[in-house]
C-alpha positions in Angstrom: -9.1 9.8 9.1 -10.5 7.2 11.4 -9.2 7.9 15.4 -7.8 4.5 15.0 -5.8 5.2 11.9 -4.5 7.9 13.2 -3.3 5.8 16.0 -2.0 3.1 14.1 -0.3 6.0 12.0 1.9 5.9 14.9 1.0 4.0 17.0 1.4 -0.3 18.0 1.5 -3.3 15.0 -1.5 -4.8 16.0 -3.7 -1.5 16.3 -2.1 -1.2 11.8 -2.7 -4.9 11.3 -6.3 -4.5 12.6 -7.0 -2.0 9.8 -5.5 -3.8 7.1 -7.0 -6.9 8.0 -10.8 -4.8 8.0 -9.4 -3.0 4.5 -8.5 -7.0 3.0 -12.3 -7.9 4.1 -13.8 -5.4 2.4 -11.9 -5.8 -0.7 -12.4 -9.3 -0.6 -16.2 -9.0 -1.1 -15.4 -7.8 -4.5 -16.4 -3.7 -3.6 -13.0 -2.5 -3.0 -12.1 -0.4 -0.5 -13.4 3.4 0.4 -11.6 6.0 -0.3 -11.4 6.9 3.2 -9.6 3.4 3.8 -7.6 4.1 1.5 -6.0 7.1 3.1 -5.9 5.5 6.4 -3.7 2.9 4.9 -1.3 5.5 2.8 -0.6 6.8 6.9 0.5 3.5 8.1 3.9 3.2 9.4 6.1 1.3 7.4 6.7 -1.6 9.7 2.9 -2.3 8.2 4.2 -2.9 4.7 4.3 -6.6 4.3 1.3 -6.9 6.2 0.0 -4.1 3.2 1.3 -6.7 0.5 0.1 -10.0 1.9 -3.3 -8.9 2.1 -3.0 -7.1 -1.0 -1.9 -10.8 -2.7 -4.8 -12.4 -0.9 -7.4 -10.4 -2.8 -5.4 -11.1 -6.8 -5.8 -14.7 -5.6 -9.5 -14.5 -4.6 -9.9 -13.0 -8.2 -7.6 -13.9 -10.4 -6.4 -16.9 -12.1 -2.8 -18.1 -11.0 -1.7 -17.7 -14.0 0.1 -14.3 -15.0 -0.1 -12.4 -17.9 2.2 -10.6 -20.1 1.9 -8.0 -22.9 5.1 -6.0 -25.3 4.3 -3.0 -27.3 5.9 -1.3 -30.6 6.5 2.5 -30.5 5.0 2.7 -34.0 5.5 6.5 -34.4 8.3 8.3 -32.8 8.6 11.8 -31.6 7.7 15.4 -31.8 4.6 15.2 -30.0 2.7 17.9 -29.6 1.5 17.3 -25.9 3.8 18.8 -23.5 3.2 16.0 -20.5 6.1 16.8 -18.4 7.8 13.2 -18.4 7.5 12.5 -21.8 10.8 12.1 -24.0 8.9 12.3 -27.5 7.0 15.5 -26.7 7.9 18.4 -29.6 8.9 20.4 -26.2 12.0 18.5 -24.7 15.3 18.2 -26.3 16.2 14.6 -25.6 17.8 13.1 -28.5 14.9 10.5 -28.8 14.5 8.8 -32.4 11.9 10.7 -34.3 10.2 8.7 -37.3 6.5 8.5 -38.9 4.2 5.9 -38.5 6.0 2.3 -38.9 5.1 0.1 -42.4 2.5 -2.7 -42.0 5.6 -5.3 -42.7 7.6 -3.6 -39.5 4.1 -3.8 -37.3 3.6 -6.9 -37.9 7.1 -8.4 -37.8 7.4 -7.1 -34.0 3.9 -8.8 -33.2 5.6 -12.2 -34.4 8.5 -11.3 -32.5 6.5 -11.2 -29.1 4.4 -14.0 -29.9 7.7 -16.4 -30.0 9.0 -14.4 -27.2 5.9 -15.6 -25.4 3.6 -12.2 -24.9 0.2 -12.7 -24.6 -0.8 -8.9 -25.8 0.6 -6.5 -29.0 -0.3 -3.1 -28.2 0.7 -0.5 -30.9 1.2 2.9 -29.8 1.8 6.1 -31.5 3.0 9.4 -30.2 1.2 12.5 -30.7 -2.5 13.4 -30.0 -3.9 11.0 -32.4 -3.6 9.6 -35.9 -4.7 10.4 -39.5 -6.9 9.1 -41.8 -4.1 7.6 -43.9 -2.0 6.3 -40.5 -5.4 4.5 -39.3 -5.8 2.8 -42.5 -2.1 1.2 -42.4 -3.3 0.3 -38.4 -5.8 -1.4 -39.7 -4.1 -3.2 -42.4 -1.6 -4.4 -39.3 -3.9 -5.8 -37.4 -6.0 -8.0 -39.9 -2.5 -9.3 -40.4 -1.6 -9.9 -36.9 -4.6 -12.0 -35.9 -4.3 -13.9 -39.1 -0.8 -14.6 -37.9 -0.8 -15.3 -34.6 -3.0 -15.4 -31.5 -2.2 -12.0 -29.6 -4.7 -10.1 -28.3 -4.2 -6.6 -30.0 -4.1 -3.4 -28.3 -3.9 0.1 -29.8 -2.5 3.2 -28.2 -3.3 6.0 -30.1 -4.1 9.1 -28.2 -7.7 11.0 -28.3 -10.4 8.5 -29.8 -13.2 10.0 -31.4 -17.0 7.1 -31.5 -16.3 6.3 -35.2 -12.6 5.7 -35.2 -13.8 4.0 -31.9 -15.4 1.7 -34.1 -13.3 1.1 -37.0 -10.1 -0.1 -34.9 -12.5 -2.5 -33.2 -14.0 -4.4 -36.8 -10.4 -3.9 -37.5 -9.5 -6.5 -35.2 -8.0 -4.7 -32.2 -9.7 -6.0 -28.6 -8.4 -3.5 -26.4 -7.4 0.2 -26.2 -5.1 1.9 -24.0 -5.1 5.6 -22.9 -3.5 6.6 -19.4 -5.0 8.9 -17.4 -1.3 9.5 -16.4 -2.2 10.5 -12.6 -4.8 12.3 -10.6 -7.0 15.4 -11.8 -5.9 17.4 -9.5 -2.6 17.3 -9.7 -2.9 17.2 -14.1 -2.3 20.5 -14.5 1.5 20.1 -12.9 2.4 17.6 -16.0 0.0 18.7 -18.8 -0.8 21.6 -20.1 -2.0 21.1 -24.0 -5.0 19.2 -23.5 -7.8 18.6 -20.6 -8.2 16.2 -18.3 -11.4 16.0 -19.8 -10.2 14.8 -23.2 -8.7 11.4 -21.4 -12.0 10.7 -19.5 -13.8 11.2 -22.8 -11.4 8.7 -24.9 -11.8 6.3 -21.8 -15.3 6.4 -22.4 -15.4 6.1 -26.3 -13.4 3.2 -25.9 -15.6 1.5 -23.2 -19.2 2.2 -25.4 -17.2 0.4 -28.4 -17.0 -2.5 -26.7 -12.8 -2.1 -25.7 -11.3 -4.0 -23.4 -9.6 -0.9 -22.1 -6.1 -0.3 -20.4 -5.7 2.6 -18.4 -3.7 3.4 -15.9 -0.7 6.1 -14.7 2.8 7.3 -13.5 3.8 6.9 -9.9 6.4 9.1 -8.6 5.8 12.2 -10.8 5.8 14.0 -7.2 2.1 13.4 -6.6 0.9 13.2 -3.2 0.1 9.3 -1.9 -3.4 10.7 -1.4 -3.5 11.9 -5.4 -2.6 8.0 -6.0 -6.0 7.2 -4.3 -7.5 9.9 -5.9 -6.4 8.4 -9.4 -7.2 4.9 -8.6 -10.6 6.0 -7.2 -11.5 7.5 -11.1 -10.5 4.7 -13.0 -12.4 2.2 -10.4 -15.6 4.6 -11.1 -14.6 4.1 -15.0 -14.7 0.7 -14.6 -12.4 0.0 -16.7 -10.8 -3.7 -17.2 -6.8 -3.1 -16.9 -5.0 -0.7 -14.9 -1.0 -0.3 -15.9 1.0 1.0 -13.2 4.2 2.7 -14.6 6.6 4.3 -12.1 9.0 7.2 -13.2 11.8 6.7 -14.9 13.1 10.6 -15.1 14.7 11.1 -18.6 17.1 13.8 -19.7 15.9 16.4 -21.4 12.5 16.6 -19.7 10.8 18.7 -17.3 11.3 16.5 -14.6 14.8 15.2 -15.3 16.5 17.5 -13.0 14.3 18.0 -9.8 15.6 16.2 -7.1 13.0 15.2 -5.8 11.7 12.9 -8.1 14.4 10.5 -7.4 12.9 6.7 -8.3 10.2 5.8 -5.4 11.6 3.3 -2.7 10.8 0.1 -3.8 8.5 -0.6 -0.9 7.0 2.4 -1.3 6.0 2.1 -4.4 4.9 -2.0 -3.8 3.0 -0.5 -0.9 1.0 2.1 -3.8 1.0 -1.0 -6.0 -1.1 -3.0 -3.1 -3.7 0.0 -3.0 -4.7 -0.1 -6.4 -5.3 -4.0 -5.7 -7.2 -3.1 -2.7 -9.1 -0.8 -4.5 -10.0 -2.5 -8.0 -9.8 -6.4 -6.2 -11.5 -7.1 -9.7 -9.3 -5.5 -12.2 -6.3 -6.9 -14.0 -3.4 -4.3 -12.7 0.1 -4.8 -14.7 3.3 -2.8 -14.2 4.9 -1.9 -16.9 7.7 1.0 -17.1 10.0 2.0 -15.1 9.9 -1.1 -13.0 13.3 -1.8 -13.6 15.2 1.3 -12.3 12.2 1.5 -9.4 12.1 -2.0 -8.1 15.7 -3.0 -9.0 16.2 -6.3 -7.2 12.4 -6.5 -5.8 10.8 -6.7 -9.0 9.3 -10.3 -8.3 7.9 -8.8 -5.5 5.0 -7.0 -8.2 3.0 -10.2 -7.7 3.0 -10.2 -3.9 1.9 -6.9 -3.8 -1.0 -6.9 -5.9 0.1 -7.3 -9.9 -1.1 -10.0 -12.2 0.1 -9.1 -15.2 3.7 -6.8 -16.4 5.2 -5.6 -19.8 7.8 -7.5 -21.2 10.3 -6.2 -23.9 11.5 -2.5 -24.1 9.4 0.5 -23.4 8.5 3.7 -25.2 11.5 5.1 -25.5 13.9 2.9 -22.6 15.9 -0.5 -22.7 13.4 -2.9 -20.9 14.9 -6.1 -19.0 15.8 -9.1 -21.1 12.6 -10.9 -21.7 13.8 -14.8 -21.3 14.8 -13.3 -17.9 11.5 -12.0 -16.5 9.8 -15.2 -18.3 12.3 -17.5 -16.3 11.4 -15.3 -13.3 7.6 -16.0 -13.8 8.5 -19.6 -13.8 10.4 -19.3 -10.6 7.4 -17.7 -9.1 5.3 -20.9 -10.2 2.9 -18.3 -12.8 2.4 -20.1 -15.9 2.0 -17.0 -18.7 -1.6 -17.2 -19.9 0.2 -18.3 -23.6 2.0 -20.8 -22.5 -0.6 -22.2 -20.4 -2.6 -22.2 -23.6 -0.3 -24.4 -25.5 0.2 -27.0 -22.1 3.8 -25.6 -21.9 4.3 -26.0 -17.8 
C-alpha cells in the first residue's frame, strides 16, 4: 500500500478523498482501477464511504445508459446436488428441508418466462442444480427456449453448471443469449466453500461460454467470510475474463448449511457491503454489475442505495431457494429512482 493510503487509512478526509478522487479518474478512462488501488481503497476509514459511492455512481453513469435493468430466474431442478459449496441449500450434503424435484416440464418453463415478462423482467435465466444436465434434460431446455423467444421478448439465460464446447453450442442455436456460472468468490479462498470440483472447472465453463459467443453472467457471494482483499482478488479474475455481467450476491446464511451457524458470518453491514459493491464498479467501469440475492436481508432499508454505489441492473422475483421482495415494489422503487427498466423503456412506458 501507497504511504498515502496508508495515511488516509487513518488519517484526515481530504488526504481519503484525494485517493478516491485519483481511483474515480482512472476508472473513468474506461481501464479500471489496479489492483493496488483497489486495496488502498478497501483500508479507507469509513467516514470515506459516500465519497466511495459517489464516485463509484459517477463511473455507471459515464458508461451506462440511465436506464436500469432487471432479470427473474426459475429454479428448474431442485436439490440434491452433488457439489458440496458450503452455502448452498440444495447441495446432496446439507439437511435443509429444501424442495427436491427433477428438471421442470417445458409447459412450467415457459409459463414462468411469461410470468416475468408481464411482471416486467427484461432477462429469464433457467438454472438447474447439480453439476450439469443430461442429454434428455438439455433437450426439454431447448424445447423451452424456442418457445420462450417465440413468446415473448426476454433475453434468455441458462444456468446450468460445467459447460462442455458442444453443449456450448447447442444452448446457443437453441435460442439462449447468455450463460451464467459464478465463480462464487476468490481462488484462494475456494477451497474454504468447495471441495468437489476445481476452481479450474469454473474458469473453463467461463471460457466455453465466452468462445460460443455468450453474453456471460458471472459473478459471486460476498460475506462468505472472505477477506475484503479476496473481493479484489475475485473482481480482478473476472475483469481479466472479460466477461459482460457480474452478479453480486451477498450471503444470506441458511439453516442446514455449513455456514448457517458461524457467527461470524452475520449479513455484512449495509455500507460495507455498498462500499464492496462500488469496487467492483471501480474496477469493471464497463461491465453491467447486478445484485441479486441476499440483497434483501443485507441491505434491508438501503437497498435503493445499489444504484448509487455502483449497480445497474438487480434480480427481481424470488431466488434459488429464498422469498425475494415483492416485485411491483422494487419496480415502483426503480420508478422512484427516475430508472426506466430497459422493457418498459422499450415499449415507451415512462
Amino acid at each position: 500500500m501507497t504511504h498515502t493510503a496508508t495515511r488516509a487509512a487513518s488519517g484526515t478526509t481530504s488526504e481519503a478523498a484525494a485517493i478516491i478522487e485519483v481511483c474515480a479518474q482512472q476508472a473513468l478512462s474506461g481501464n479500471g482501477i489496479s489492483e493496488a488501488q483497489a486495496l488502498a481503497l478497501c483500508a479507507l476509514p469509513a467516514t470515506a464511504t459516500m465519497d466511495m459511492l459517489a464516485a463509484a455512481r459517477r463511473v455507471t453513469t459515464a458508461f451506462k445508459a440511465e436506464d436500469s435493468f432487471t432479470c427473474g430466474i426459475v429454479n428448474g431442478k431442485s436439490g440434491r446436488c452433488s457439489e458440496d459449496c458450503a452455502f448452498c441449500a440444495q447441495s446432496r450434503y446439507h439437511d435443509t428441508g429444501v424442495a427436491v424435484y427433477p428438471l421442470l416440464e417445458t409447459d412450467a418453463l415457459v409459463n414462468r418466462a411469461l410470468e416475468l415478462a408481464d411482471a416486467g423482467a427484461d432477462r429469464y435465466g433457467i438454472v438447474t442444480s447439480g453439476n450439469t444436465v443430461n442429454d434428455r434434460e438439455l433437450d426439454r431446455l431447448c424445447e423451452a427456449a424456442q418457445q420462450i423467444a417465440a413468446r415473448t421478448g426476454l433475453k434468455l439465460c441458462a444456468s446450468l453448471g460445467q459447460l462442455t464446447p458442444e453443449r456450448a453450442t447447442r444452448l446457443r442455436q437453441a435460442g439462449f443469449s447468455s450463460y451464467h456460472h459464478n465463480l462464487e468468490t476468490a481462488e484462494s479462498y475456494f477451497p474454504q466453500i468447495c471441495t468437489t470440483h476445481a476452481y479450474a472447472d469454473d474458469i473453463a465453463t467461463v471460457r466455453h461460454a465466452l468462445d460460443a459467443g455468450f453474453r456471460v453472467c458471472s459473478g459471486g457471494i460476498l460475506g462468505l467470510g472472505e477477506r475484503p482483499a479476496q473481493r479484489v482478488e475475485l473482481a480482478m479474475t473476472l475483469r481479466e475474463l472479460d466477461v459482460h455481467s457480474v452478479p453480486v450476491n451477498f450471503l444470506n446464511p441458511i439453516a442446514g448449511t455449513r455456514l448457517a451457524d458461524r457467527a461470524s458470518l452475520l449479513p455484512l453491514p449495509p455500507m460495507e457491503a455498498l462500499r464492496a459493491l462500488a469496487l467492483f464498479r471501480l474496477i469493471m467501469p464497463r461491465k453491467d454489475i447486478l445484485v441479486a440475492g441476499g440483497r434483501e436481508c443485507t441491505l434491508g432499508q438501503y437497498q435503493s442505495w445499489i444504484f448509487m454505489a455502483g449497480a445497474n441492473g438487480m434480480m427481481i422475483g424470488n431466488y434459488l431457494t429464498t422469498t425475494g421482495r415483492n416485485t411491483d415494489d422494487d419496480m415502483t422503487m426503480l420508478r422512484d429512482l427516475g430508472l426506466v427498466p430497459s422493457s418498459a423503456a422499450a415499449q415507451g412506458d415512462a
